[in-house]
N, C-alpha and C positions, 0 to 999 in steps of 0.2 A: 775769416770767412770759412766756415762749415758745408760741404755739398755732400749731397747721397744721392745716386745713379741718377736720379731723377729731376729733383728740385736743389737749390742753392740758398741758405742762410747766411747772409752778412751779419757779422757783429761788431757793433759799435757803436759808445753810448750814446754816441750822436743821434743816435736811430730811436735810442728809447732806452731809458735807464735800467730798463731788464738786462741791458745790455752791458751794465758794466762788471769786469771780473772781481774787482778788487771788493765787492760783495760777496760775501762766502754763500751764499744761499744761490744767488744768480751767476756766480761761478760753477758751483757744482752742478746746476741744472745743465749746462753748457757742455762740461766736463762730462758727462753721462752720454752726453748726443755725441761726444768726439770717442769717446771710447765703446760706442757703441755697437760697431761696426759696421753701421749704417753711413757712415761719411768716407766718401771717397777722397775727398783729397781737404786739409786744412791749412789754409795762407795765413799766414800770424805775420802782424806788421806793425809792434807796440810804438807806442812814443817814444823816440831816443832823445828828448828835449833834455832831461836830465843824466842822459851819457855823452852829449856831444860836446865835442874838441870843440865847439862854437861857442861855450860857456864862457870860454878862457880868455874871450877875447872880451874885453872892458873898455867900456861902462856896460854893467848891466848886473844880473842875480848874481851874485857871490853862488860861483859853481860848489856843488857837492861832491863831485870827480876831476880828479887831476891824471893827469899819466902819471905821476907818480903814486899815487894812489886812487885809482880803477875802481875799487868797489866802494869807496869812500872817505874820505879826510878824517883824520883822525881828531877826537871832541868838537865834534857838530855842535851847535847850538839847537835846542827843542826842533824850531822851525828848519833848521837845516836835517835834523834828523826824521822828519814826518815827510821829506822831502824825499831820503834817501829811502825808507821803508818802502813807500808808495811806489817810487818808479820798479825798485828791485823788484817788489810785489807782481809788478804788472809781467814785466819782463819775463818772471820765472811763472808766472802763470799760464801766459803767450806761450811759450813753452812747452811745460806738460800737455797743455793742448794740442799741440801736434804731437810730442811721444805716446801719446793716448790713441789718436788715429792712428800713426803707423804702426802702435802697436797689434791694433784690433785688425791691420789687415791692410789701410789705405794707405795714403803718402802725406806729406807734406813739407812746408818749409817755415821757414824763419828769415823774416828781410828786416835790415838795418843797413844806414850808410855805412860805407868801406871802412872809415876811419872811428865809428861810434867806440866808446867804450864798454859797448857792450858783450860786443865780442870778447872779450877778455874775462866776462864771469864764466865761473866754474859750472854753474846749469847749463849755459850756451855751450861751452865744450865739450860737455856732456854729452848734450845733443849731436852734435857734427861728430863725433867718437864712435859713439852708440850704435848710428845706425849709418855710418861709412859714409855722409852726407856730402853731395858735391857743390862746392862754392863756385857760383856764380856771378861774375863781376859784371855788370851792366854800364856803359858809357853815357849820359843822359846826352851825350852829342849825337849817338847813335840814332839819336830818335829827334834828330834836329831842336836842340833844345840848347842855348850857348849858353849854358851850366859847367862852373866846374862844381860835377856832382859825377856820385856811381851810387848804385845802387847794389848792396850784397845778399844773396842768395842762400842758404845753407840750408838744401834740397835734397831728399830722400829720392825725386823722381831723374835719374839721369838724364832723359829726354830734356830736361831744361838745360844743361848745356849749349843746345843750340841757340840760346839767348845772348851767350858770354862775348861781349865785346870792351875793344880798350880804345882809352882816347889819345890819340896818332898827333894833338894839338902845339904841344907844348906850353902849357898854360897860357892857350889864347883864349880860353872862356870866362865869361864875366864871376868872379868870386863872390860867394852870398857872403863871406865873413862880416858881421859883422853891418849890412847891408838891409836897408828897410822899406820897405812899401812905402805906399805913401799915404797910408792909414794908420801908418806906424809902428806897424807889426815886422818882425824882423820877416826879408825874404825865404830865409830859408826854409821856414813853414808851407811856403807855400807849394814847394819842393817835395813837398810826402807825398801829392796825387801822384801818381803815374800816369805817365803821357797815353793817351786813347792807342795809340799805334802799340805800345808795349803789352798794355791789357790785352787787344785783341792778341797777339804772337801767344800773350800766356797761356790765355784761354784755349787757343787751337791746339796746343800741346798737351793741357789736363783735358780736351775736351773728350779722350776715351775712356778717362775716369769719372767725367760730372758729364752726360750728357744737357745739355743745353734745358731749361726746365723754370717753371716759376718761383718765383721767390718768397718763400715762408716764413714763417715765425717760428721762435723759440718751442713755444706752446704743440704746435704744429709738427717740429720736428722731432719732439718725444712722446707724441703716438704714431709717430713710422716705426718705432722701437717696437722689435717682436717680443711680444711677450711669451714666456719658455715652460714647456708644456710638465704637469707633474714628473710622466714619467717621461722626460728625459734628461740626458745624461750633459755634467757631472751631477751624483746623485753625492746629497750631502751627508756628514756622519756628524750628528750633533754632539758635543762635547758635556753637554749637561752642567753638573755644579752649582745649581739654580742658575745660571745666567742664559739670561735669553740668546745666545749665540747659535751660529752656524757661519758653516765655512762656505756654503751655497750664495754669495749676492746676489745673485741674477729673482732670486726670488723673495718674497716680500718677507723681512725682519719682524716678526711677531708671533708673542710668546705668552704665557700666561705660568708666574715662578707657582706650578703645582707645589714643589716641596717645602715653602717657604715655612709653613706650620712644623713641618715635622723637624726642619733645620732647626728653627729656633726653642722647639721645646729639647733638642737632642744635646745644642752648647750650654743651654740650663743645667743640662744633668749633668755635663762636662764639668761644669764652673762648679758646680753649687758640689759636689762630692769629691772635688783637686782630683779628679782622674791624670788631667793633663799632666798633673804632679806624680802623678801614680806612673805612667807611662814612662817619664822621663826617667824617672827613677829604677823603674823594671830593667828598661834596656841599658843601664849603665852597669847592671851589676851582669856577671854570666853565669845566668839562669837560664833551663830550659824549658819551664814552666809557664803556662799560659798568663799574660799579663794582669789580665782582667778576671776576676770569677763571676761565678754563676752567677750569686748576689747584685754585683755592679752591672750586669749584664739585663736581669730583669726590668728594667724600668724603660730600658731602652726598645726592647719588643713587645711589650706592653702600651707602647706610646703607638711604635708602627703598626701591630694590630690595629689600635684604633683609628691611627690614620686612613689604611687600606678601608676598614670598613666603613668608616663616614667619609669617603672622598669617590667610594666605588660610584663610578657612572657621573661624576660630577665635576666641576672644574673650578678650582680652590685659584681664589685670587689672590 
């Protein structure tokens, strides 16, 4: 979930397949809106289906992660490998998305169960590192819920703190290990909403970063994005070298390679006359004498003469 002062963007591909990250195209539009500086606050809440300590328990998928190996078993099979890509994928996407907001200015966090293994990748430490982030333990008893579940935090905004509760039970609460609906779906899926009492507490804490606002689209929330005016600053210094570059991204990437004529008829005269061979050979010996002469020299301004004069006023594709 993405917010800016005003309005709130939930993402999830539940919602509509623009929505899912592990698309690079519908990632990066995402990714533009979080580091925009237009979002106030981003809640990142990936699937830990493929980091959870719940894998381990059999019958069921032949887990991808073990506690002895966290970021993945060593010689996957194909299927077990498109498995481990995919979640990592997600996980360090979820991620960036919020160091992108707090970088641009807002807050955010990162939630996973207590025990996920995901906490143990090197992006998630990164994060909680980076930006001094405070871990928040949630008791799903706290919120009258007879789960043994927690919910973890790792939160840019200190004010969440006041959420942090522990459970005082001694494992009186019902265990999802393992544990199935009666649709047949394992219980503990059903365990990622968040109880209505928890949201509202959340909300009334972000709520002097998102105020309260309708909820928009993707499409929607990158024309809130201010578009950045010629003359102002940072002003860019293009590097040239035919390449369409610039060090400016806030403004639009396009170029037309003016020199493209004159580069390629100047390595012609390179090639076709072994200058290069000429050069190499100058500065090995100690001479003080100009490399190149007059002779080898002509053809060359001769060429950018005519460049300048058939390109004056015009613009060479």
């Amino acid at each position: 979930m993405v917010q800016n002062s005003r309005m709130s963007l939930p993402i999830d591909k539940i919602i509509a397949g623009q929505h899912d990250i592990l698309n690079d195209f519908h990632y990066e539009r995402i990714l533009r809106i979080a580091s925009s500086g237009c979002a106030g606050y981003t809640a990142a809440s990936p699937s830990c289906a493929e980091f959870s300590l719940l894998k381990l328990i059999q019958p069921g998928p032949t887990p991808v992660r073990t506690k002895e190996f966290p970021l993945g078993i060593p010689n996957p099979s194909p299927s077990e490998q498109e498995r481990l890509v995919s979640s990592r994928t997600l996980l360090h996407r979820a991620v960036q998305l919020v160091q992108a907001t707090i970088s641009a200015g807002g807050q955010g966090h990162l939630e996973q169960p207590k025990g996920a293994l995901s906490w143990q990748d090197p992006e998630v430490q990164l994060l909680i590192k980076s930006f001094c982030c405070e871990l928040v333990l949630i008791a799903a008893c706290a919120y009258d819920l007879d789960w043994a579940k927690t919910w973890l935090f790792a939160t840019s905004l200190e004010a969440l703190t006041a959420l942090a509760t522990t459970c005082k039970h001694q494992n009186q609460h019902v265990s999802l290990a393992g544990l199935r609906s009666s649709d047949g779906q394992y219980a503990s899926r059903h365990t990622a909403e968040y109880p209505a009492h928890l949201a509202q507490d959340f909300a009334q804490i972000v709520a002097p970063l998102c105020q309260p606002g309708a909820t928009i689209t993707i499409d929607e929330a990158l024309r809130l994005i201010p578009l950045k005016a010629f003359d102002a600053v940072p002003h860019a210094h293009v590097d040239g070298g035919g390449v369409g570059s610039s060090p400016d991204w806030s403004m639009p990437q396009e170029s037309s390679n003016v020199f493209k004529p004159l580069r390629s008829t100047w390595m012609s005269l390179i090639v076709s006359n072994n200058l290069h061979q000429k050069l190499a050979h100058r500065f090995s010996m100690p001479d003080s004498s100009l490399p190149l002469s007059e002779d080898d020299l002509a053809p060359f301004r001769a060429s950018f003469e005519s460049f300048v004069f058939n390109t004056k006023g015009e613009t060479v594709d």
